[in-house]
C-alpha positions as CSV (number, residue, x, y, z in Angstrom):
1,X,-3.8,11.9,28.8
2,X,-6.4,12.9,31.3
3,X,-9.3,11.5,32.9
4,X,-11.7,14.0,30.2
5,X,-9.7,12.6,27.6
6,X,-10.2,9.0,28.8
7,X,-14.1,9.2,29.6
8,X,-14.6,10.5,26.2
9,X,-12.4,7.8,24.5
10,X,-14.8,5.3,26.3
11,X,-17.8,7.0,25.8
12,X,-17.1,7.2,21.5
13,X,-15.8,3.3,22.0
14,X,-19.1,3.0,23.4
15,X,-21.1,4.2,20.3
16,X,-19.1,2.6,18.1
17,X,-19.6,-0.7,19.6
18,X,-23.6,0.1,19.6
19,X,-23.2,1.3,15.8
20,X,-21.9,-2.2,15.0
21,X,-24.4,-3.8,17.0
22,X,-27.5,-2.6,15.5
23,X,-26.2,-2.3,11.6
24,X,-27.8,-5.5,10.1
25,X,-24.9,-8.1,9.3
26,X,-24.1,-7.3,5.6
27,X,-21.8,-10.1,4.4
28,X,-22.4,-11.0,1.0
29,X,-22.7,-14.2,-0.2
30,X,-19.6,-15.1,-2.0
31,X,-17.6,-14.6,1.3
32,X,-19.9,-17.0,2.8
33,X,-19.6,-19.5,0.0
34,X,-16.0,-19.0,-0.2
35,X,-13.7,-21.4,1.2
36,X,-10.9,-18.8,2.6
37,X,-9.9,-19.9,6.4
38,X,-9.7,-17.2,8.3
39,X,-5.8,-17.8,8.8
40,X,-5.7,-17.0,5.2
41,X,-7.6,-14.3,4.9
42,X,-5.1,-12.5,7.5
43,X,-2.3,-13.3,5.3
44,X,-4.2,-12.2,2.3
45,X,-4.3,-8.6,4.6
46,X,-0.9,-8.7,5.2
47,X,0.2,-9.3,1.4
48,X,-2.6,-6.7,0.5
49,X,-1.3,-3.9,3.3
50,X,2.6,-4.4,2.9
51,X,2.9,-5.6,-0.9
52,X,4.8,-8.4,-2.1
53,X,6.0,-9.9,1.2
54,X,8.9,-12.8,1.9
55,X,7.7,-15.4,3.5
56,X,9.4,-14.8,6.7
57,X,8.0,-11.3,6.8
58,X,4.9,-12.7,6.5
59,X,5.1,-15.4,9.6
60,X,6.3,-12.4,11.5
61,X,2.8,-10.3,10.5
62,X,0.8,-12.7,10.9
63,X,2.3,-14.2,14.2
64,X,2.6,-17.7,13.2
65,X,5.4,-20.0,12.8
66,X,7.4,-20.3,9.6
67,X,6.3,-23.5,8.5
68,X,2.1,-22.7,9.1
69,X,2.9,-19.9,7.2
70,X,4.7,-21.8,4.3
71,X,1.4,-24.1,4.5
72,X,-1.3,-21.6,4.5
73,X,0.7,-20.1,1.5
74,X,0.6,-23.1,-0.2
75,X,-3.0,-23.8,0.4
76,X,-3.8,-20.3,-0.8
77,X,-1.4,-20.9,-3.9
78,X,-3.6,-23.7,-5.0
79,X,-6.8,-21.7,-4.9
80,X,-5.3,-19.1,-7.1
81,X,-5.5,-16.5,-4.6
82,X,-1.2,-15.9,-4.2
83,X,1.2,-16.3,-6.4
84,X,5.1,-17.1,-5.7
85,X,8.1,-15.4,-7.7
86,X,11.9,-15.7,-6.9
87,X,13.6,-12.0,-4.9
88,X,15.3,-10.7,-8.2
89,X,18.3,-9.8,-5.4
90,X,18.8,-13.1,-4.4
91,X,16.9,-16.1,-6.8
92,X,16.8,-17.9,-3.4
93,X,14.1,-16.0,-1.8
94,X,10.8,-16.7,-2.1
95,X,8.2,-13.2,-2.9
96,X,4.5,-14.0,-2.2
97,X,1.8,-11.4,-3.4
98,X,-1.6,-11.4,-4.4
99,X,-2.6,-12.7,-7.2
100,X,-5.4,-10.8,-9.6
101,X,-8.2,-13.3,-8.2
102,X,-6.5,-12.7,-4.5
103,X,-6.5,-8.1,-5.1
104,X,-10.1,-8.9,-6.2
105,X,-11.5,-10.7,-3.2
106,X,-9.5,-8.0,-0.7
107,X,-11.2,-5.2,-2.8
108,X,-14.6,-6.1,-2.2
109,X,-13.8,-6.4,1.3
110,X,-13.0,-2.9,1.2
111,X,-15.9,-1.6,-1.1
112,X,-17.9,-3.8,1.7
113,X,-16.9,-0.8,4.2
114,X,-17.2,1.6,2.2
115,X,-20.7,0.8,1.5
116,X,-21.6,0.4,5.0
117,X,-19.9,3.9,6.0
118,X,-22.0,5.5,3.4
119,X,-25.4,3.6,4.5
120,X,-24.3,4.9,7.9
121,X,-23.9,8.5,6.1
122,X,-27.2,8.6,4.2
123,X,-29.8,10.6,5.5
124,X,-27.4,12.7,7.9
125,X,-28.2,16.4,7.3
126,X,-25.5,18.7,5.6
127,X,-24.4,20.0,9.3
128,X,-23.9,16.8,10.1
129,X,-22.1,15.5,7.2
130,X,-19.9,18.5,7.7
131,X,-19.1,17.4,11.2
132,X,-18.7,13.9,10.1
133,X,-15.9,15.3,7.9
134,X,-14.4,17.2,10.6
135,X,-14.1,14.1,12.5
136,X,-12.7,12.2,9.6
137,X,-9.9,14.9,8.9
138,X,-9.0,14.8,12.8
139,X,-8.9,11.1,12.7
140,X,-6.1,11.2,9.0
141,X,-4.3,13.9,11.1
142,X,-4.0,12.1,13.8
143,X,-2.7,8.8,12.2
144,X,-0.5,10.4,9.9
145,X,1.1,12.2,12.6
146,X,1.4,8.4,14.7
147,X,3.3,7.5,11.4
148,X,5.8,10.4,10.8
C-alpha cells in the first residue's frame, strides 16, 4: 500500500471518528436498564455471528478461559438470554445458542445502527446518496473479496 493510500485511510478514520463524536449518544433505555455485563454481551455477539457455538469455540471467540466462559454462560442461562442443548453427534457436547429473548436483544442492537446510519443519511441530496452507495458497494466488494 502506498503513502496516498495510507494518508487517505487516516484522513476517512479521521471523519469517522468525528462522525461518532458529534452524533448524540442514542442508547435506548432498555440497554441501560438491562443487566447484561459487558462480558456477556460479547458472547451474546459471538453466539449471534457464528450460530449455535460449543462452548469451547466460544472461550476461543471471546478470548477467555474455559471455565469464565462456562460461568458467563451460565449467568446468561439464568436470565433467559442462551439456551443449552446436547451436539446430536456426540450427546456429550454441550451447543449454546441464543435463545428467542437473547436474538431479540442482538436485533435491536442492530436496528439501533441502522437507525443511526439512516439519521446520518437523511437530508443528504440524491448525488450524495448515490455516492454514499458507491462507497457502500466498494466497501461489500471489498470484504467479500477479504473472505473468498
Amino acid at each position: 500500500m502506498g503513502q496516498n493510500e495510507v494518508s487517505r485511510i487516516q484522513s476517512i478514520l479521521k471523519l469517522s471518528e468525528e462522525i461518532f463524536s458529534a452524533m448524540p449518544p442514542l442508547i435506548p433505555a432498555e440497554w441501560l436498564s438491562s443487566d447484561i455485563t459487558a462480558a456477556q454481551l460479547r458472547i451474546m455477539m459471538v453466539l449471534y455471528t457464528q450460530g449455535p457455538s460449543q462452548m469451547r469455540s466460544i472461550a476461543s471467540s471471546v478470548g477467555i478461559a474455559l471455565s469464565t466462559a462456562t460461568g458467563v454462560i451460565d449467568n446468561l442461562v439464568r436470565k433467559g438470554m442462551v439456551v443449552r442443548d446436547a451436539d446430536p453427534q456426540d450427546r456429550r457436547l454441550v451447543i449454546c445458542k441464543l435463545s428467542e429473548d437473547g436474538q431479540k436483544f442482538i436485533n435491536n442492537i442492530w436496528i439501533h445502527g441502522q437507525e443511526q446510519m439512516e439519521m446520518l443519511l437523511t437530508g443528504l441530496t440524491l448525488e450524495q446518496l448515490n455516492k454514499a452507495e458507491e462507497v457502500a458497494g466498494f466497501l461489500l466488494k471489498n470484504i467479500s473479496r477479504d473472505s473468498n
